[in-house]
N, C-alpha and C positions, 0 to 999 in steps of 0.2 A: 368814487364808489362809496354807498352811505351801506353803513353796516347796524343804522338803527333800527330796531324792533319798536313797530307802532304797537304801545299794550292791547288795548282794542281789537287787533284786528291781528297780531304776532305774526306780521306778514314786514317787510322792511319798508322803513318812510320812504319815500319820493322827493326827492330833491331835483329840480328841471338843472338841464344845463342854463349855461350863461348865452350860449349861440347855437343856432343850427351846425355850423361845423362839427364843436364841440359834440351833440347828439347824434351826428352821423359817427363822428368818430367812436366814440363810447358803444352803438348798438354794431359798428363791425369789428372791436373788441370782444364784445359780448358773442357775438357769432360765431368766433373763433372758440374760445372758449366753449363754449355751446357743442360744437363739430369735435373739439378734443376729448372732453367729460364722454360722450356716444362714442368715439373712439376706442377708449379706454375702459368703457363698460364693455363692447363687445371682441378688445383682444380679451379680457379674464373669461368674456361665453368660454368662448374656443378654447382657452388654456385651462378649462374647468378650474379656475382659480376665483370666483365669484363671492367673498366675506359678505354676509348681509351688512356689517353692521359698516362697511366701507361702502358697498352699493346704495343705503340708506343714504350716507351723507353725502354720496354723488350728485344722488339723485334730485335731494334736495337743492343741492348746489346748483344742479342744473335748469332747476324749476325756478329757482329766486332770479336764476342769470336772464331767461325766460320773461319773468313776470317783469324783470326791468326795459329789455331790451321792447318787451309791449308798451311801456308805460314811456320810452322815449319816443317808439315810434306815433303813438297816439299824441305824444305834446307836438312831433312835428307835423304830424297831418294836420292838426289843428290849426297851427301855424301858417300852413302853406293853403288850407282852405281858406283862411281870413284874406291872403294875398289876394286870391282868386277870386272872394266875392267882392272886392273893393272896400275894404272895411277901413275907417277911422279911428284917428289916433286914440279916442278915449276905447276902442275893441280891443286896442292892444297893450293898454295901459290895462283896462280888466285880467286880459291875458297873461300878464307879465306878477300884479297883485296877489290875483286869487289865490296861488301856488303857494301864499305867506301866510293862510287861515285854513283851518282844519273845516269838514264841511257844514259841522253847526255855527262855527264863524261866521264864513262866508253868506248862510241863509243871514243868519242878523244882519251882515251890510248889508245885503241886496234888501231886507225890508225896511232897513232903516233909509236907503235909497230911495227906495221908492215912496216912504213914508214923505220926504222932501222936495219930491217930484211934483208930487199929489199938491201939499202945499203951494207950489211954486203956478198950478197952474189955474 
């Protein structure tokens, strides 16, 4: 679990797993959590026992648990669409890279790529 705050965007970095295992296993962690935080908001409805400033950081909690458990599921559709459409090893060499450059990075390689391509032909 990466508990860093990207400044930019004060939302937490993205870190991919190492395997598809690993992302199943982490997004039904995350579910769980997820199912308990909604839990635990609506025993205090009923117990009128509801602290804003404890519902706040639930809530948040439960938005960031949210925002990850999207951000794994989207690395593995990704993943498993490449399977699907028959992609090659440099698709999943980009695949595996990208995820190490921030996204003004990642445009500089692709035009410096392409700058080389252009060249080449």
């Amino acid at each position: 679990m990466n508990h860093e705050i990207n400044r930019d965007t004060g939302l937490p970095t993205f870190t991919p797993p190492t395997s598809l295992s690993e992302a199943r296993a982490r997004i039904a962690e995350l579910n769980s959590a997820i199912r308990s935080i909604d839990n635990q908001i609506s025993v205090r409805e009923l117990g009128n026992n509801l602290d804003p400033d404890w519902l706040k950081r639930s809530t948040t909690s439960q938005n960031f648990k949210m925002l990850e458990r999207d951000r794994l599921q989207n690395w593995l559709d990704d993943r498993q669409e490449m399977v699907s459409r028959g992609k090659n090893v440099n698709d999943y060499i980009v695949a595996v890279v990208q995820n190490d450059y921030d996204s003004n990075e990642w445009e500089n390689v692709l035009r410096e790529a392409r700058e080389i391509m252009e060249l080449g032909d």
